[in-house]
DRENDOLUM-231451 format. One record per residue (C-alpha): chain; x, y, z. Coordinates in pm, 1 decimal, padded with zeros to 6 digits. Example, Ala and Ser with C-alpha at 12.3 -4.5 7.8 and 13.67 -1.06 7.14 Angstrom:
# DRENDOLUM-231451
A:01230.0:-00450.0:00780.0
A:01367.0:-00106.0:00714.0
This chain:
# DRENDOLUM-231451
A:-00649.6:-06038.7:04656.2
A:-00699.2:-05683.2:04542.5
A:-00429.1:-05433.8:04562.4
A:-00439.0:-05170.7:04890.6
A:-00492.9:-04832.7:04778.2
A:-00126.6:-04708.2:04974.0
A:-00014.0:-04906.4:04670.7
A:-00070.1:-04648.2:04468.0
A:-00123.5:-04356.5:04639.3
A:00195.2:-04382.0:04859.5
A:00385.8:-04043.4:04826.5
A:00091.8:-03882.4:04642.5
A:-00139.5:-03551.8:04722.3
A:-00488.9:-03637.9:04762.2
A:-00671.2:-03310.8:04536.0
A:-00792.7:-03080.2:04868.6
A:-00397.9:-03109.4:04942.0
A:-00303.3:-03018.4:04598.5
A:-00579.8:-02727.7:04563.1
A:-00467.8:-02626.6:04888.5
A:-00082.3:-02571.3:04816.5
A:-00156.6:-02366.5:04461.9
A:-00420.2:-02127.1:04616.3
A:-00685.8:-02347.1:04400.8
A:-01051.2:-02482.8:04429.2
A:-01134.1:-02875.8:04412.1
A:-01344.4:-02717.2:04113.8
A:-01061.5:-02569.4:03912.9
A:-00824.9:-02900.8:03933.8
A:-01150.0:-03116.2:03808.2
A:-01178.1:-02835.6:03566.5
A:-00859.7:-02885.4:03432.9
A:-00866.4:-03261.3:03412.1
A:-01185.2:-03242.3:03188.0
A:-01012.7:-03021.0:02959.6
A:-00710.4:-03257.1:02884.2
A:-00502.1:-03009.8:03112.3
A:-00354.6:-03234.9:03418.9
A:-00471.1:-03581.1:03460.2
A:-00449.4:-03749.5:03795.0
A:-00159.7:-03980.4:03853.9
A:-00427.2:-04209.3:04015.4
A:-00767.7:-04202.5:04068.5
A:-00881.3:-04467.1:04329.1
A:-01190.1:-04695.5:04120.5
A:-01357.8:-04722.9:04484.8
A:-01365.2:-04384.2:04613.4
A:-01287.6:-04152.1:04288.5
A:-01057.2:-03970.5:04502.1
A:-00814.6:-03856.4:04292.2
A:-00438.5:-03820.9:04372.9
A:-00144.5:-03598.2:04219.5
A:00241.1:-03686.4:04192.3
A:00588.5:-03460.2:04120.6
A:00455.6:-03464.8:03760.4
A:00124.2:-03367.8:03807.4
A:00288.7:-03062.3:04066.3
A:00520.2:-02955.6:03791.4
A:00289.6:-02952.0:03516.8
A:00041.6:-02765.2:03763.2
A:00354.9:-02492.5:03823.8
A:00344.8:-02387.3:03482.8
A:-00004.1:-02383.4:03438.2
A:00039.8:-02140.2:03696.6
A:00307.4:-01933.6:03570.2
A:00150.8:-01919.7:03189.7
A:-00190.1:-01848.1:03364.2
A:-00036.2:-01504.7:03490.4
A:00074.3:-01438.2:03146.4
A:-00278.2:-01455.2:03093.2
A:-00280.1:-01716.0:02799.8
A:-00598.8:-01917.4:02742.2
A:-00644.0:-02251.5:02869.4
A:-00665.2:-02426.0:02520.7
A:-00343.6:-02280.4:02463.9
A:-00196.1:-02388.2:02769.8
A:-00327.3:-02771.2:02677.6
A:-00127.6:-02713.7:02355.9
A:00201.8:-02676.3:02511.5
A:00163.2:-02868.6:02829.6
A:00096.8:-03175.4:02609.0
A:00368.5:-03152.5:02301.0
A:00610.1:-02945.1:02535.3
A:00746.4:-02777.4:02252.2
A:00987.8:-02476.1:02303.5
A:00854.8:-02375.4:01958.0
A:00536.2:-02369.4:02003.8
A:00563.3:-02157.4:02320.0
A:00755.2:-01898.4:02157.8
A:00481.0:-01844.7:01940.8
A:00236.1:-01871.4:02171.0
A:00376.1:-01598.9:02373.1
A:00477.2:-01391.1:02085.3
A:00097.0:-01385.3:01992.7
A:-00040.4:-01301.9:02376.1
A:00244.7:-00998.9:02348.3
A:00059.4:-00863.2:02036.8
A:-00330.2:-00954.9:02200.9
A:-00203.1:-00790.7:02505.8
A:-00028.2:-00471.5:02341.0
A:-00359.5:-00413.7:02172.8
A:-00568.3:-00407.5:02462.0
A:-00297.4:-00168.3:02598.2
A:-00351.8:00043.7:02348.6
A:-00725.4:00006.2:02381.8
A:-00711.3:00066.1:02765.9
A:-00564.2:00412.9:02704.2
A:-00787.6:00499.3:02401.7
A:-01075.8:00417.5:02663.3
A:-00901.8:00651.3:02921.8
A:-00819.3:00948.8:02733.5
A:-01211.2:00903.1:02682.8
A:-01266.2:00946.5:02983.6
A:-01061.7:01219.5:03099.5
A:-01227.2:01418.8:02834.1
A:-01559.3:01334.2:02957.6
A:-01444.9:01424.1:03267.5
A:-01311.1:01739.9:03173.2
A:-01656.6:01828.0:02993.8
A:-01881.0:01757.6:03287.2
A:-01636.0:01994.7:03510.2
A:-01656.9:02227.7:03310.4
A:-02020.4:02205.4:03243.3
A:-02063.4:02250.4:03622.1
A:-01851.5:02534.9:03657.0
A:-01895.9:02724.7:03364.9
A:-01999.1:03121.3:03387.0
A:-02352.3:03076.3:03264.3
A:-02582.4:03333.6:03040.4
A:-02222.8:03489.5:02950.5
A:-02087.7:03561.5:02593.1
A:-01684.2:03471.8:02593.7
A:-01438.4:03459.8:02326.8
A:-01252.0:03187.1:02241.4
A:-00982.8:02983.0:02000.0
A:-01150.9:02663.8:01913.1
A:-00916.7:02379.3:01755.0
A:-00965.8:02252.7:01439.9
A:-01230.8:01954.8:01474.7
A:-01346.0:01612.8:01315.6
A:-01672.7:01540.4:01291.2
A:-01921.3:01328.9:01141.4
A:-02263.2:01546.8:00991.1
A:-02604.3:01437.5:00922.9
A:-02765.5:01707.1:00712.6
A:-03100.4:01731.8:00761.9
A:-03390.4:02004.0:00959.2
A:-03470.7:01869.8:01323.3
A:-03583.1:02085.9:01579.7
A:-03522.1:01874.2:01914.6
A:-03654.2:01928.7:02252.5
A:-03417.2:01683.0:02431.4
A:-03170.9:01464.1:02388.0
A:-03416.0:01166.4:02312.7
A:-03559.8:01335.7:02045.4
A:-03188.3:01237.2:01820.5
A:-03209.3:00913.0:01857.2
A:-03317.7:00843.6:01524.2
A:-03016.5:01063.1:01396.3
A:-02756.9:00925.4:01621.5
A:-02841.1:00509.7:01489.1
A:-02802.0:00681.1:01180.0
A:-02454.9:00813.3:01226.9
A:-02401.9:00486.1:01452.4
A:-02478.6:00261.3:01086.7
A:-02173.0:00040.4:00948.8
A:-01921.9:00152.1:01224.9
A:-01709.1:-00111.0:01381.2
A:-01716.2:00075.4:01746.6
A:-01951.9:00208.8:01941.3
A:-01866.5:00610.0:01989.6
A:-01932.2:00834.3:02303.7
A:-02252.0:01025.1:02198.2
A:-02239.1:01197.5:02561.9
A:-02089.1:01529.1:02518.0
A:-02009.5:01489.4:02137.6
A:-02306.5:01488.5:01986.5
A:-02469.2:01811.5:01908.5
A:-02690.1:02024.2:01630.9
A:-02579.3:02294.8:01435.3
A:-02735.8:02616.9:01200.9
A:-02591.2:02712.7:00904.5
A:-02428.1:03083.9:00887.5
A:-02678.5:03250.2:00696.9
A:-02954.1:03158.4:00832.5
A:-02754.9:03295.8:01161.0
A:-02715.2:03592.4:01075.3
A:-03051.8:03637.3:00957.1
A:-03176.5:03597.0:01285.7
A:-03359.1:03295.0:01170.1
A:-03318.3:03010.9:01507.2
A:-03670.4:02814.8:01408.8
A:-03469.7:02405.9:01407.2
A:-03087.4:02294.7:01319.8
A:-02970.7:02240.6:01010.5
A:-02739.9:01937.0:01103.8
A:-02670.8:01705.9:01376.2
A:-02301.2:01613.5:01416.6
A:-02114.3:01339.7:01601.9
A:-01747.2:01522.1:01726.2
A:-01449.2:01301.5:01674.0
A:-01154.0:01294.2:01849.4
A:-00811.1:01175.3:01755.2
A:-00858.1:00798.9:01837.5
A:-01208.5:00746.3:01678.0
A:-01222.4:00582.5:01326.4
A:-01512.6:00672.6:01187.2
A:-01630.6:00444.0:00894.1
A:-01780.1:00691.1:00640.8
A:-01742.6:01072.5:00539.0
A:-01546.6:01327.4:00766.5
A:-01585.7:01711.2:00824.5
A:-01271.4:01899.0:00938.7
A:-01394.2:02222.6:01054.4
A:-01076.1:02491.9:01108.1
A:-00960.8:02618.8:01423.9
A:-01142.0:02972.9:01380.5
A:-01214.4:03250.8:01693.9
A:-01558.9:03170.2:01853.9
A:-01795.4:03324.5:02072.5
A:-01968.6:03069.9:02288.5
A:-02249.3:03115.6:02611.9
A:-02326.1:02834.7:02790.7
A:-02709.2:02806.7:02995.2
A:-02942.0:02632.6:03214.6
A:-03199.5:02450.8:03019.2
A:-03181.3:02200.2:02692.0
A:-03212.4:02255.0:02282.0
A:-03534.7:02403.3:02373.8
A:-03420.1:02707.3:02517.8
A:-03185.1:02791.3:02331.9
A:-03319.5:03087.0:02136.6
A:-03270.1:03372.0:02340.8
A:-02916.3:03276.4:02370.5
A:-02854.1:03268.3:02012.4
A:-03080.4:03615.3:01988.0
A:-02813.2:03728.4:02254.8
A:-02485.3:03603.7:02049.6
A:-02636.4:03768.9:01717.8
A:-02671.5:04128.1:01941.6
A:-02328.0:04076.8:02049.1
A:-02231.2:04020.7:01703.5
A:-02371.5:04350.6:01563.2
A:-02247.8:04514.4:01834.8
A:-01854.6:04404.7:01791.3
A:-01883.8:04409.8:01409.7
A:-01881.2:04061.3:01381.0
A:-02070.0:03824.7:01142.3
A:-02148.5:03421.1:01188.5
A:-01817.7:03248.5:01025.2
A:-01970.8:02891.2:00989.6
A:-02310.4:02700.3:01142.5
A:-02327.7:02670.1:01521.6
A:-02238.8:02420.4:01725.6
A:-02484.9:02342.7:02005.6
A:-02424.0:02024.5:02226.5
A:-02627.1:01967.4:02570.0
A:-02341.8:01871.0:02843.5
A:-02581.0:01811.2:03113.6
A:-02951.6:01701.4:02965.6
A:-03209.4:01441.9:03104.7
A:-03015.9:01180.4:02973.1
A:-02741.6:01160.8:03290.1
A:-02963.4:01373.1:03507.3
A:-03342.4:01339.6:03654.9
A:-03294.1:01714.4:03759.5
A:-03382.0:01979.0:03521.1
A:-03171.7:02217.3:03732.2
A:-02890.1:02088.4:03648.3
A:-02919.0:02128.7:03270.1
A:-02624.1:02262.7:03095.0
A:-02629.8:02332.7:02680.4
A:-02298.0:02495.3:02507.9
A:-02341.8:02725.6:02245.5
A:-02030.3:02815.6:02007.8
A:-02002.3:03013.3:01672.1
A:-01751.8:03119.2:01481.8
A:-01679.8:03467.9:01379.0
A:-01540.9:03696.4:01176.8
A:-01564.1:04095.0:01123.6
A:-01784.0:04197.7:00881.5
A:-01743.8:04312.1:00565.8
């Protein structure tokens, strides 16, 4: 005479009641069986219905409560099957660290964006085809040396893999990556291709390799509608400006597109940022 299944399931939670009660799928409770995590208290040989006790509810509350903590599961097998207080406290100790990290990475990845943000506002609200004056900060940057004479932003990808080699993050090329001509041949009215292309850091990058610091120095900078192509009769308008104020190029150029055909499909909207830095001359 074989034993009735109330036998052994009297008092117990078939699994739809058990998903049910911890806001969990029939999926996620087998998921956790075949991981070592929460065996059944029975499992009925007939019907492979499986059935859950006060144990299997317990052990299922602090799955629950270290799942909000956000540990991983093979952690959470760890403990649930030694129980030891030990063990926990390192366990959590190391999630604290994981999670301060990504805290620190989540704001690193936000103060990206604000300044991203910040650059495409003012890109579309800039005073275009109009020589200012202003007090640029000191900046870090990364410089490839070499002649290049781009039409678009496409035509540096070759230079930006190269300043992309051996570097353990990815940096934002949009807005920070621009080309540059050196002061003499500035002010000798020579604009025919950049001397350098240069990846701008900011104060959470870690670039792997050699690192410019260019001093906070008075600029004058124009900003107009159109790409690295057009950009000669700007600089032929800074370098009349120049004569005209008694000024002379202080260091190469820094030329960066803000809007180009690589976030835009209209032409129209094409912003490029010209800034040099001056002093009077002698």
């Amino acid at each position: 005479m074989t034993d009735s299944p109330t036998e052994h399931t009297e008092g117990l939670l078939r699994i739809g009641e058990v998903a049910r009660l911890f806001n969990l799928s029939v999926g996620t409770l087998r998921h956790y069986e075949q991981m070592g995590l929460l065996d059944p208290a029975h499992i009925d040989p007939a019907s492979g219905y499986r059935y859950y006790g006060s144990r299997q509810l317990s052990t299922l509350n602090t799955i629950s409560h270290l799942r909000v903590l956000d540990l991983p599961l093979a952690q959470i097998r760890e403990f649930v099957t030694t129980r030891d207080v030990d063990l926990m406290q390192r366990q959590l100790a190391q999630q604290q660290e994981l999670i301060e990290r990504k805290r620190r990475e989540l704001e690193r990845v936000s103060r990206k964006i604000d300044n991203r943000l910040a650059l495409l506002h003012d890109a579309l609200n800039t005073e275009l085809d109009t020589i200012c004056t202003i007090d640029a900060p000191e900046l870090r940057c990364a410089v490839l040396r070499e002649r290049v004479n781009p039409t678009d932003a496409y035509a540096l990808e070759w230079q930006i893999r190269q300043l992309q080699k051996g570097q353990h993050e990815t940096f934002v090329f949009l807005g920070n990556l621009g080309v540059g001509i050196g002061a003499e041949r500035l002010a000798a009215g020579d604009f025919d291709g950049y001397d350098e292309v240069f990846l701008l850091l900011d104060d959470t990058d870690e670039y792997m390799g050699d690192v410019e610091t260019r001093p906070a120095a008075r600029c004058l900078t124009i900003s107009f509608r159109g790409t690295h192509g057009q950009a000669g009769p700007r600089y032929e308008q800074l370098l009349g400006y120049m004569r005209e104020q008694g000024l002379t190029p202080a260091g190469p150029s820094r030329e960066i597109a803000l809007i180009d055909d690589i976030i835009s499909d209209d032409p129209a909207t094409y912003v490029t940022q010209i800034t040099v830095p001056v002093a009077p001359s002698k």
